[in-house]
N, C-alpha and C positions, 0 to 999 in steps of 0.2 A: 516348617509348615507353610506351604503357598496355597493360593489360592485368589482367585476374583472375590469382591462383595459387596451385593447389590442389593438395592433399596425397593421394592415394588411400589410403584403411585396407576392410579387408575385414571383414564382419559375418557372423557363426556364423547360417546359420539353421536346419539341421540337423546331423545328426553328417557328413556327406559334402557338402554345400551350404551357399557363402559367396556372397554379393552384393558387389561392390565399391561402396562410397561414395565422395563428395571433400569434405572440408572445404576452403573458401576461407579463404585468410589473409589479404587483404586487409585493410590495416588500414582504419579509420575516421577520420571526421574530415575534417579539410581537406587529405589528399592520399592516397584510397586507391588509387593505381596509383603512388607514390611507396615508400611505406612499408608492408613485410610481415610478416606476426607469425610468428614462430620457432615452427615446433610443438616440443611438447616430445617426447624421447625414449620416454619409457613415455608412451603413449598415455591409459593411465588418469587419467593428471594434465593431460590436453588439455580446458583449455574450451569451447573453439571445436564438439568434437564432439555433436551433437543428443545431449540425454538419451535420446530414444527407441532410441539407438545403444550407449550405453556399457552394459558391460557385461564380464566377464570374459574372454568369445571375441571380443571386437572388438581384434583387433592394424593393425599398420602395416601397407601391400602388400609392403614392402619395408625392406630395414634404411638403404639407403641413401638419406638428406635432401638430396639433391639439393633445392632450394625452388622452382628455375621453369627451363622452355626458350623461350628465345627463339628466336623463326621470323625467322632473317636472310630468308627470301624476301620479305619485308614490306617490307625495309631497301634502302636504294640503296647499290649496293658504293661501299667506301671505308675509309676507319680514323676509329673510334671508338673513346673513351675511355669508361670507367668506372669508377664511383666506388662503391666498398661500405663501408657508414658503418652502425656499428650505431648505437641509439636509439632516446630512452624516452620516452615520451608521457604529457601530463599530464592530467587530466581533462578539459580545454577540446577533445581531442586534437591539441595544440601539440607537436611534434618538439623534442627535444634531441639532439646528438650526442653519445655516450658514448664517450672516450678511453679504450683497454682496452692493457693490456700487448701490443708490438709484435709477441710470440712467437703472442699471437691469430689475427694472417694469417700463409698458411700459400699458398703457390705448390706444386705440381708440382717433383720434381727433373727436371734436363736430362735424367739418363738413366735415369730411373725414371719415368715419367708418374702411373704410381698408387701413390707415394710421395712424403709433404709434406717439406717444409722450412721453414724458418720465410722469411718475402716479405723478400728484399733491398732494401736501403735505399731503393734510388729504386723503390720499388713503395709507399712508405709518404709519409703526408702525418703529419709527425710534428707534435702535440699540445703534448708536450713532452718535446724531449730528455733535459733532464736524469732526470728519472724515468722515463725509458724506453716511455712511451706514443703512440699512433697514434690519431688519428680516422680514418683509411682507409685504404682496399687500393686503389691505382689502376691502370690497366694499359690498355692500349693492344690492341685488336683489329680485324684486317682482314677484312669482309665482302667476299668474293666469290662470287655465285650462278651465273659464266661457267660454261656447259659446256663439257667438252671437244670436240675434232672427229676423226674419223679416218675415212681415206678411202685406199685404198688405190688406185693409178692402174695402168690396163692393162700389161702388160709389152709391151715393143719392141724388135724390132732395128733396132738402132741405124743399120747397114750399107743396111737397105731401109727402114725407118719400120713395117714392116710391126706390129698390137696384134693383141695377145691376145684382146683383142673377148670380144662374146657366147657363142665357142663354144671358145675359150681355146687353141685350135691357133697356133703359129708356124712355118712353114716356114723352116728354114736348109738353106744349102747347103755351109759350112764351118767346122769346128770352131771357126777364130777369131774367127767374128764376136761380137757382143758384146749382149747384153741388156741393154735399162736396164729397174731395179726403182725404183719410187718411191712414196713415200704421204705424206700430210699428217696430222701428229701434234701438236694443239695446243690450246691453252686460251688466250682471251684477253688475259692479263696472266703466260701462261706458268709458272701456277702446275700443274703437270701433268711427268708421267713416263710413259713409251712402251716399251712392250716389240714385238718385231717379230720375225716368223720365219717363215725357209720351211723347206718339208718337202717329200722328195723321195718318189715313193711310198709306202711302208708304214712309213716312217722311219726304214730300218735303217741306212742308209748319209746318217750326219746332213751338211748340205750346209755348214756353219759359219756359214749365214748369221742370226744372232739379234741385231743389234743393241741397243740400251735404255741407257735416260738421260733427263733432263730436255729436254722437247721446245723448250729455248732455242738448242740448240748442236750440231753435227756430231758424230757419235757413232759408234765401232763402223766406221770405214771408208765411210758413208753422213753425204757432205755436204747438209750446211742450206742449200738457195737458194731465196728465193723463196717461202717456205713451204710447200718440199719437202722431204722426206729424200730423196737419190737416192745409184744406184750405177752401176758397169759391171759384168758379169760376161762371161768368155768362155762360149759352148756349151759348151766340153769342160770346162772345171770345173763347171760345172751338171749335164752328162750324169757325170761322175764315175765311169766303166767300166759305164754302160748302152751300150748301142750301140745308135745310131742315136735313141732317142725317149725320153723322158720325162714324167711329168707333175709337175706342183709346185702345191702350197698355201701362201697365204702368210696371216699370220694376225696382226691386227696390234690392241695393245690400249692405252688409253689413259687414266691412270689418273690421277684430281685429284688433289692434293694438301691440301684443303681439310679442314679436321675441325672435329667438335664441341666441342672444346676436349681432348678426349683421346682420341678414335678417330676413323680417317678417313671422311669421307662417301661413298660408292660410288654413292650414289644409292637405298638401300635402304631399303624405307620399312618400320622393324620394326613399326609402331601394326597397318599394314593386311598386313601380311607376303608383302609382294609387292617387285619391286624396279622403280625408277624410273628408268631410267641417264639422268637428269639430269646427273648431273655428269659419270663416265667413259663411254667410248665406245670402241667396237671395231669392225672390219671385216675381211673373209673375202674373199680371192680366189686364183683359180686360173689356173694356165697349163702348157701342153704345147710341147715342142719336137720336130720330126719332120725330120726330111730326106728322104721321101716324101711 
């Protein structure tokens, strides 16, 4: 995996107007897509940035050193391992690994995401134990770029076969006959979560139907067959003291479970500030029951 990675700092050019720059950290030598140089925190003591740039009003974009993001869409899903190794380079620009105290890496807590902890043992390639030192942080990550799928299927009576179709009318003739509701809620490797719900006119009178869960497993009264959720419902619990007709919206949403390493991906692309539903997925259907 190659690639440049760059730092953005912003440059004063009047009292109201900043230009953003990037210095590249790319090291040199014989592996600059290998080895990245550490900006420093005050910027003023940063080499790397052009003379014609330094200056007093030239700060960082940002306080957070994040160093690079990797574009899993480049990547074939799967698990990948990584190795983060600091190291110092000698004139020839020949790599050293530098063993630094184990407390150096630092993991995410379980139930703090943006709070560190010092990296548990098997996340460490230890140096040397007894002195307490790490050449590296390893850890283990699975690329997944699956989109979700969600597709909401016609409603039916069950009793006639008769769908809900293009203009979403059912004709029944007795309270007991029975609707089937069904949609497809999934992501390839079933990394994904489904919310689902119908709505009965103006949604005063809520119809209980909202299942949601991880789209692996029957959930909520609606079983998994087939790569279906389905259900029965009678008319008379659908119409719920309307008489005689109703209309219903059913609204169904599909949501990855995939993240950047600490927030989850929606598909939102903040660079261009538009959203991409790449990953999650939704669908919208309707249907009416009449007995005229």
């Amino acid at each position: 995996m190659s690639g440049s990675v760059t730092r953005p700092y912003l440059v004063k050019l009047s009292a109201t107007d900043y230009v953003t720059h990037y210095v590249t950290l790319g090291a040199v030598g014989n592996a600059p897509d290998i080895a990245y140089h550490i900006p420093h925190q005050d910027i003023a003591a940063e080499t790397l940035i052009p003379p014609a740039d330094q200056g007093p009003d030239t700060t960082w974009e940002d306080i957070f050193f994040d160093s690079a993001f990797l574009d899993t869409t480049k990547l074939t899903d799967g698990l990948y391992r990584f190795d983060l190794e600091l190291l110092s380079q000698d004139a020839l620009g020949n790599f050293t690994v530098v063993p630094v105290n184990r407390q150096t890496f630092q993991v995410s807590q379980a139930n703090s995401i943006l709070d560190t902890q010092d990296a548990p043992d098997n996340y460490l390639i230890p140096q040397n134990p007894i002195s307490g030192e790490a050449s590296s942080l390893s850890f283990n990550v699975r690329i997944d770029n699956g989109p979700c799928a969600a597709d909401i299927q016609d409603a039916k009576l069950e009793e006639t076969g008769a769908l809900s179709g293009p203009c979403g009318f059912i004709k029944y003739t007795e309270l007991s006959q029975h609707v089937h509701l069904s949609f497809e809620a999934a992501q390839p490797r079933n990394f994904a979560t489904f919310s689902y719900g119908v709505v009965k006119g103006n949604n005063t009178v809520p119809t209980g139907i909202n299942p949601q869960g991880y789209v692996i497993s029957s959930v909520g009264g609606f079983t998994l067959s087939g790569g279906l959720f389905s259900e029965d419902f009678t008319v008379k619990s659908l119409l719920n003291g309307c008489i005689g007709q109703a209309a219903f919206s059913e609204n169904l949403y599909v949501a990855s479970t995939a993240t950047d390493g600490t927030y989850r991906l929606s598909g939102y692309d903040y660079t261009a500030g538009t959203t991409n539903y790449y990953y999650d997925a939704s669908d919208v259907n309707a249907f009416a029951l009449s007995n005229t």
